[in-house]
C-alpha positions in Angstrom: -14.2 -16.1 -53.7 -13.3 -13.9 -50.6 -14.8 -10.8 -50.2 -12.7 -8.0 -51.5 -11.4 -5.5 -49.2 -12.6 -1.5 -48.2 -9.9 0.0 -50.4 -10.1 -3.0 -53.6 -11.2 -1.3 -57.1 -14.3 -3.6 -57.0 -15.2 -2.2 -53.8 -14.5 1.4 -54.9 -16.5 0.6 -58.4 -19.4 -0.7 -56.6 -19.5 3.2 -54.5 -19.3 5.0 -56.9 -21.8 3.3 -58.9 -24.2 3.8 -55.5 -23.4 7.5 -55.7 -24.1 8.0 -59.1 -27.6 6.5 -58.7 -28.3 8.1 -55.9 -27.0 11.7 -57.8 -29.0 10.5 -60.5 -32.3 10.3 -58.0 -32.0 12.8 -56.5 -32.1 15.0 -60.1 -35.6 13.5 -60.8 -34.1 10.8 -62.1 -32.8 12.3 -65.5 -29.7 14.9 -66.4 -27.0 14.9 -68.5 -23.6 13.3 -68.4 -22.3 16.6 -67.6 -24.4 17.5 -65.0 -23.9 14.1 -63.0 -20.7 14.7 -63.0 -20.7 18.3 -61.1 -23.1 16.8 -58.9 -21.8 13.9 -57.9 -18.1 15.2 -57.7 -16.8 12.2 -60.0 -14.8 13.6 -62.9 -16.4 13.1 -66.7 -14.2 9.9 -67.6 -15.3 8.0 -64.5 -19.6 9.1 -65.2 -18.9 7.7 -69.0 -17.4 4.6 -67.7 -20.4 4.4 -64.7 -23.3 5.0 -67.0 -21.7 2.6 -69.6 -22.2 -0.4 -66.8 -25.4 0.9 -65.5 -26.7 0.8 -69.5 -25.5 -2.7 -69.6 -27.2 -3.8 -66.5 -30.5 -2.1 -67.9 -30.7 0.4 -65.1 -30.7 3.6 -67.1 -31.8 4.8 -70.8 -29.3 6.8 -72.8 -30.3 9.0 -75.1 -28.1 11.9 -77.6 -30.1 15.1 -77.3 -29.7 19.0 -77.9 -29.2 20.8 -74.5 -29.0 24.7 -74.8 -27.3 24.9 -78.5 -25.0 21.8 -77.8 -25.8 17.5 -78.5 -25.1 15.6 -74.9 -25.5 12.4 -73.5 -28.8 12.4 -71.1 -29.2 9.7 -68.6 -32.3 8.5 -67.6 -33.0 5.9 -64.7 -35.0 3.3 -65.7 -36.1 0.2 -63.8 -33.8 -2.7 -64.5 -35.5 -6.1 -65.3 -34.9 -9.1 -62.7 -34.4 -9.8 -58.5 -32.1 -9.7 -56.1 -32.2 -12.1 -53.1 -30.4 -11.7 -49.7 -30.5 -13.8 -46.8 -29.9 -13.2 -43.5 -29.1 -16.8 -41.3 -28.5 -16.4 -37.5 -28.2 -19.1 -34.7 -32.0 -19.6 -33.9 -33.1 -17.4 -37.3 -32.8 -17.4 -40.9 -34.8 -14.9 -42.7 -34.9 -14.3 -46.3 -36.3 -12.3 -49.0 -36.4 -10.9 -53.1 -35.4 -7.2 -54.0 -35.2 -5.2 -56.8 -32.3 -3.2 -58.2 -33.7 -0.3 -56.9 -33.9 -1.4 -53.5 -37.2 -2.2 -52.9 -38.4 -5.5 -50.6 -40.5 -7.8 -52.8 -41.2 -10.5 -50.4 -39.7 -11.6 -47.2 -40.1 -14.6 -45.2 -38.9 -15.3 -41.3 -38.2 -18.8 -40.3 -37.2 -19.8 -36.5 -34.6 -22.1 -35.6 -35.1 -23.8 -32.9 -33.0 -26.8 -32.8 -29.3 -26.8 -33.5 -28.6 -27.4 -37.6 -25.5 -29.0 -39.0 -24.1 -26.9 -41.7 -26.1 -29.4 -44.4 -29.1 -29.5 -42.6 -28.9 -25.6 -42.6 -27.7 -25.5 -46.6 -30.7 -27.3 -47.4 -33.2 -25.3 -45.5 -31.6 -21.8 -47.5 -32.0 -23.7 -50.2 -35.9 -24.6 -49.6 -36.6 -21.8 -48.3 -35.5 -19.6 -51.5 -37.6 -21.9 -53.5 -40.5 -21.2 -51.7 -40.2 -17.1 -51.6 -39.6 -17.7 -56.0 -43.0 -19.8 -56.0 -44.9 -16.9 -54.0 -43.0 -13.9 -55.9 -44.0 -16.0 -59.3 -40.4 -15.5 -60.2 -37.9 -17.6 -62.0 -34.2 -18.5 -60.8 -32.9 -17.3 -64.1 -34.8 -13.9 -63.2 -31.9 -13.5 -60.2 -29.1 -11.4 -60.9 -27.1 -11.7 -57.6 -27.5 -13.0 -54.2 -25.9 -12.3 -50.7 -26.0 -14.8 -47.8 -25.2 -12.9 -44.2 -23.6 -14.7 -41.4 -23.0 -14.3 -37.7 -19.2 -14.5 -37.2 -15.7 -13.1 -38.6 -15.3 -14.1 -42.1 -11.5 -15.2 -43.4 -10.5 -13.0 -46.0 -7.8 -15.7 -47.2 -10.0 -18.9 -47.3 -14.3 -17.6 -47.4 -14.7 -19.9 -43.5 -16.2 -18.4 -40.4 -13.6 -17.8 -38.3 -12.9 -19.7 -35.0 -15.4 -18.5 -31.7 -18.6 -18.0 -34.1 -21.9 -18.5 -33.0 -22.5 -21.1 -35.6 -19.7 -23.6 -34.3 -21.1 -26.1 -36.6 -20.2 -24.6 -40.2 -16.7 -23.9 -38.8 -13.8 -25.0 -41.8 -16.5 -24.5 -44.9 -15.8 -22.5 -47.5 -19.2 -20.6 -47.0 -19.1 -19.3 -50.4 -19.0 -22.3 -52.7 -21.4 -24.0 -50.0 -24.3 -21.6 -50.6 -23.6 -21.5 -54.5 -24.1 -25.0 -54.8 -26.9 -25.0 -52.5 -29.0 -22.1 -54.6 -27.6 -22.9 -57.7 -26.5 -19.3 -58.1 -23.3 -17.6 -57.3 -23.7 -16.4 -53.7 -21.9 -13.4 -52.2 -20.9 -14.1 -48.3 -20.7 -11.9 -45.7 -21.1 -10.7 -41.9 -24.4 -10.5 -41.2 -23.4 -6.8 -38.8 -21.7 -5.7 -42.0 -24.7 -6.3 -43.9 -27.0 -5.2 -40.9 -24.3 -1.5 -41.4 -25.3 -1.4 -45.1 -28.9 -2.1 -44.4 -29.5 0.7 -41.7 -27.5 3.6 -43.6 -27.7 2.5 -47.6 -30.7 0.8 -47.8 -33.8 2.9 -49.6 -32.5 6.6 -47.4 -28.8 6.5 -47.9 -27.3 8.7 -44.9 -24.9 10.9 -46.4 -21.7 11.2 -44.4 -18.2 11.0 -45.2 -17.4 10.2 -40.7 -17.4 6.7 -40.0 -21.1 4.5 -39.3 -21.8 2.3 -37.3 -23.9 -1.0 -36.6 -24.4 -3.0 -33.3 -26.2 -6.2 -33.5 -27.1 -7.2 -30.1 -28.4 -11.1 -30.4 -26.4 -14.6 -29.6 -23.2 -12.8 -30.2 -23.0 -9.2 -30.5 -21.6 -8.0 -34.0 -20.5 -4.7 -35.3 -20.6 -3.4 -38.6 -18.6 0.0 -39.9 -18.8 2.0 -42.6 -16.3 4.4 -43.6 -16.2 6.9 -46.8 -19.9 6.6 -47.1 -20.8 2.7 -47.8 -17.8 0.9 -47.8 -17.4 -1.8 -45.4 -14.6 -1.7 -43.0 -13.1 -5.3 -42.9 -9.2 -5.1 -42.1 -6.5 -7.5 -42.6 -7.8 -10.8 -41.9 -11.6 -9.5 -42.8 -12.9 -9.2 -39.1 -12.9 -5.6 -38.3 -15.7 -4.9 -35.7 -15.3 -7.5 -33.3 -17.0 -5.4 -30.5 -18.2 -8.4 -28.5 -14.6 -9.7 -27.8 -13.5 -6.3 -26.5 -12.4 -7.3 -23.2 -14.0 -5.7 -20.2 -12.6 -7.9 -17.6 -9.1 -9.9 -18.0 -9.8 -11.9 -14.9 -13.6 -12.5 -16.0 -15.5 -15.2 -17.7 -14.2 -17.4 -20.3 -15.4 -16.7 -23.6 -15.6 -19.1 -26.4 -13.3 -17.3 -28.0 -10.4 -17.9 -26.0 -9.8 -14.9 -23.9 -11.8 -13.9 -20.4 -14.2 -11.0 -19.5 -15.1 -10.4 -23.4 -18.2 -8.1 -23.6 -20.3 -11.3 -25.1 -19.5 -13.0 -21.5 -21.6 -10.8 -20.4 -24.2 -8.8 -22.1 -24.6 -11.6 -25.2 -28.3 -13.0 -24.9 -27.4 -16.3 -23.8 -25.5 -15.0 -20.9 -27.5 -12.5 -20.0 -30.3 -15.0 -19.7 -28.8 -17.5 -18.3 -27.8 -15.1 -15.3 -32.0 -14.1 -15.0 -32.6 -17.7 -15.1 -30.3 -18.9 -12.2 -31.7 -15.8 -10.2 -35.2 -17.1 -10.4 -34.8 -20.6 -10.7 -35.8 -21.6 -13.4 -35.6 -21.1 -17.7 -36.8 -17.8 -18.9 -36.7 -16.7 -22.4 -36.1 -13.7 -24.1 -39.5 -12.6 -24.5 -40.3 -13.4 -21.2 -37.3 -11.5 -20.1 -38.1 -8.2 -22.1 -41.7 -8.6 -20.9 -40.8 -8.3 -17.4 -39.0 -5.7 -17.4 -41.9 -3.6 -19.4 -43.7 -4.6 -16.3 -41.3 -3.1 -14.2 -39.6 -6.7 -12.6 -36.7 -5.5 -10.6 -34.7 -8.4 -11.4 -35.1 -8.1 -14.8 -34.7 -4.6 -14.9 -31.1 -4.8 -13.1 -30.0 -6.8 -15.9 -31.3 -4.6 -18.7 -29.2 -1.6 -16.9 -26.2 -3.7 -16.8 -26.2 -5.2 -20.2 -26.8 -1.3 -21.2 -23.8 -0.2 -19.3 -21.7 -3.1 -20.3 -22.5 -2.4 -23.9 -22.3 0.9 -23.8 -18.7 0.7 -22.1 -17.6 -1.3 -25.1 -19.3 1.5 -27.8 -17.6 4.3 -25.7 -14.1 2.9 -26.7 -15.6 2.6 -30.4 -16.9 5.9 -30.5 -13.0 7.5 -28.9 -11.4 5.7 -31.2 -13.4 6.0 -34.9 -15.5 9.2 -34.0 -18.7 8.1 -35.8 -21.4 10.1 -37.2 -23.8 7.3 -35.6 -24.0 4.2 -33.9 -27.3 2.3 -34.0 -28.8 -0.5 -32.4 -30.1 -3.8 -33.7 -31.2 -7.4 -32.8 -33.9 -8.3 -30.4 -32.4 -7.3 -27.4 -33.6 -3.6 -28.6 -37.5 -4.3 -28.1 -36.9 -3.1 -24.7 -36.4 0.4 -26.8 -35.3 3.3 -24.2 -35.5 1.0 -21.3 -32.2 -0.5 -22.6 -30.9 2.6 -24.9 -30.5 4.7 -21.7 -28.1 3.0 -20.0 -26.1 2.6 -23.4 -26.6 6.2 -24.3 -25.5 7.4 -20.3 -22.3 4.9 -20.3 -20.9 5.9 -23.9 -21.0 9.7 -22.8 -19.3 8.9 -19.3 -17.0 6.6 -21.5 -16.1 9.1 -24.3 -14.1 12.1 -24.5 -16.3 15.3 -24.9 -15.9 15.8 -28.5 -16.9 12.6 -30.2 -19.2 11.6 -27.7 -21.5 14.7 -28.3 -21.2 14.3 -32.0 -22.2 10.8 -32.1 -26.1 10.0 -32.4 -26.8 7.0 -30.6 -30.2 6.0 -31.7 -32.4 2.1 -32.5 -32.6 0.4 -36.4 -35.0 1.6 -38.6 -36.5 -1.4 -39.4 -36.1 -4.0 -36.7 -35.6 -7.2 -37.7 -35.1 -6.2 -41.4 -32.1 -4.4 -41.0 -29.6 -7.7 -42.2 -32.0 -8.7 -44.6 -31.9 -5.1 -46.1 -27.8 -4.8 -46.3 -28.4 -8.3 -48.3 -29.9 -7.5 -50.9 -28.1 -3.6 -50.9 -25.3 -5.4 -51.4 -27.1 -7.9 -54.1 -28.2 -4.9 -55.8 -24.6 -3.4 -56.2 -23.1 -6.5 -57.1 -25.5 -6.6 -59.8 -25.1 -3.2 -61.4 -21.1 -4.0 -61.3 -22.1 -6.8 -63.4 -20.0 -9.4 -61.1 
């Protein structure tokens, strides 16, 4: 199954079944039907219909009681039994972890990847390693009630494959979906992994309330971009891959990018390339550890090409930021341990590159939760799925 669309009524259920919870919460966890409904803005027909499918999912108590002179329906959140888990695979990663409905982290596990995996070889490792976090977390499958894989690349909204130019050239032409069901033995949502990185970073546990648009940079082998628009939903587009930042190109005569086209922002300021330029300058392989470490130390070489990345970056978020307006636009991936060292070259370019207005609205800031943030939109989005009872 594709994923549905930013303006599809499952999309629009799952929302406002996020802001009634969170209007719910933020009462202490207990009102009445009526109240929800002036608080949240939702009219009385929609709460009925919300707190019927929460009820049913076992997230919330109902109860008839007398409130001031008059019998009413009082809602009261309760903690729903089972897990959620999400995974987030990238091309030398694959992290992993169980949730609850309420959006707390269980148990999380990080695995590197250092050799190249065939799409089975890959399937099989997900597959181990969900067994294993089950066996620690002394859960059973049966106790899952949704799961989300995340991926690095455009997903197809038509057929459920990574589209062509993705970092993970080898599970190209698989219907993702289906692969990762059969391999869990579950039904598994797909999804970008900078969507899910969007969710994770403004949803997850401190939902950032905001009707402007959000949004998420992943800055790793490729560099992904997640948006948000009307609070949590996901901005896909026609063919599913809004938020292509790294192919923005920056320079029609430049590199060729595995995508086709030439001076594309990956060309330059993904890892690989940036790495590959340090390595030629000093003659030999560095990594990207190595890389971030130097220029800590203050390494001139390696310094330069944290500014430039940071410009580049930052000259590709300056067109976002005129175009969408956002609220905010933060940072993710590894790249970002270099923390102001790298942010102030982004955070100069996208105000030289913007227009006044949006460019001094914008807050232009690092994750959260490094290296969690994917993970986190996982199982945010395995938690919605499962209170929609999908």
């Amino acid at each position: 199954m594709s994923p549905k669309g930013p303006g599809s009524p499952a999309a629009l259920r799952r929302a406002n079944l996020a802001r009634l919870v969170e209007t719910l919460t933020e009462a202490g966890g207990h009102a009445t039907q009526a109240e929800l409904a002036r608080r949240s803005g939702l009219s009385p027909a929609s709460i009925t219909n919300l707190v019927r499918q929460l009820q049913a999912a076992g997230r919330v108590r109902i109860a008839e009681q007398l409130y001031q002179g008059r019998r009413c329906r009082v809602v009261t959140l309760g903690a729903a039994d089972g897990l959620v888990f999400g995974l987030d695979l990238g091309r030398t990663h694959m992290r992993a972890g169980l949730g609850t409905l309420d959006h707390q982290l269980v148990i999380d596990e990080f695995r590197p990847m250092t050799a190249v995996k065939s799409a089975e070889e890959g399937l099989k490792e997900c597959a181990d390693l969900f067994d294993q976090l089950l066996k620690r977390a002394g859960a059973e499958r049966s106790s899952i009630r949704a799961a989300v894989a995340g991926v690095p690349g455009p997903l197809s909204l038509r057929t459920g494959e990574i589209g062509a130019g993705a970092v993970l050239p080898e599970w190209t032409g698989i219907n993702l979906q289906a692969a990762f069901s059969q391999a869990l033995g579950l039904p598994v949502t797909v999804e970008n992994d900078a969507n899910l990185g969007a969710l994770g970073e403004f949803t997850w546990a401190s939902p950032v309330e905001t009707e402007a648009p959000l949004v998420y940079v992943r800055l790793s082998t490729g560099i992904g971009c997640g948006i948000l628009v009307g609070g949590r939903q996901v901005l896909r587009g026609a063919a599913g891959t809004a938020g292509e930042l790294g192919h923005i190109s920056l320079d029609a005569s430049g590199r060729l990018c595995r995508c086709g086209n030439r001076g594309c922002v990956e060309t330059t300021a993904s890892t690989p390339a940036l790495l590959e330029n340090l390595s030629a300058a000093m003659e030999r392989p560095v990594t990207l550890d190595e890389w971030l470490a130097l220029a800590l130390e203050g390494h001139h070489a390696s310094l330069r090409l944290l500014e430039d990345f940071g410009r580049n970056i930052g000259a590709a978020i300056g067109s976002l930021v005129n175009l969408l307006s956002p609220a905010a636009v933060v940072l993710g991936g590894p790249v970002t341990e270099a923390g102001e060292l790298m942010l102030a070259p982004v955070r100069e370019t996208i105000t030289r590159r913007s227009m006044p207005a949006p460019g001094s609205a914008v807050e232009v800031r690092l994750a959260r939760h490094p290296g969690l943030t994917e993970l986190h939109g996982a199982l945010a989005m395995a938690a919605d799925s499962a209170a929609c009872l999908q």
